[in-house]
C-alpha positions in Angstrom: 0.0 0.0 0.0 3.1 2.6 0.6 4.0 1.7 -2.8 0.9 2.9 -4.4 1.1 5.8 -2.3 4.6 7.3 -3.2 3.4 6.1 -6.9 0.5 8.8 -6.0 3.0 11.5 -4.9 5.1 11.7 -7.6 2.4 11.8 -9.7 0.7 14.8 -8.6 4.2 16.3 -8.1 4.8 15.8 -11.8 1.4 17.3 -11.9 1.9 20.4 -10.4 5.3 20.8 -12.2 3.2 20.8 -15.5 0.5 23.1 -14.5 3.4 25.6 -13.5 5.6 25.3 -16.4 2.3 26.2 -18.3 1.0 29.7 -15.8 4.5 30.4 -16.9 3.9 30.3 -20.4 0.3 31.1 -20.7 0.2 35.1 -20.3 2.7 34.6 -23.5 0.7 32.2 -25.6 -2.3 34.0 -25.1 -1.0 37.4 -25.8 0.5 35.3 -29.5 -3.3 34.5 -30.3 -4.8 37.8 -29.7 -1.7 39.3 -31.9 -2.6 36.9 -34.5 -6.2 37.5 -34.5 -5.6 41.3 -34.6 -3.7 40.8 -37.4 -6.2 38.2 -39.0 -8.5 41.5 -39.0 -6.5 44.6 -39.9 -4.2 43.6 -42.4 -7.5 42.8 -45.1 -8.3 45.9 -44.0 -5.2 47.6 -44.8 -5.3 45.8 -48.0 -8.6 47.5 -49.1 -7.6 50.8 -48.1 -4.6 51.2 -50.0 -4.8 49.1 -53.0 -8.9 48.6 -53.8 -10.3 52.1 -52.5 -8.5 53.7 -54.5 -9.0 51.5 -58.0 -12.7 52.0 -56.7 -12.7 56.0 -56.2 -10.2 55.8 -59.8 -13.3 53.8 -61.6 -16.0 56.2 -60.5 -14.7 59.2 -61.2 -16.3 59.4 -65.2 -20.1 59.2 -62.7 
């Protein structure tokens, strides 16, 4: 029964050395996903403003 006990332990101690090496690395990861999401957004955006606004404003122009 000691056996399955210390077995027990170590496993919640390798546990907890997980869960801490990922808080440590979290903040990080999700600060990654929101860049990437920002970036997912604005850079079509950018896109349309500088390249097919002004094709657009060029083509109606003769109206």
């Amino acid at each position: 029964m000691d056996e399955i006990g210390s077995m027990a332990k170590m496993f919640i101690d390798v546990w907890k050395e997980m869960l801490s090496a990922l808080w440590e690395v979290l903040p990080t990861a999700i600060l990654f996903c929101l860049w990437l999401l920002s970036a997912i957004i604005i850079l079509p955006c950018v896109y349309v403003a500088s390249i097919i606004y002004p094709k657009w404003v060029e083509w109606g122009e003769g109206f």
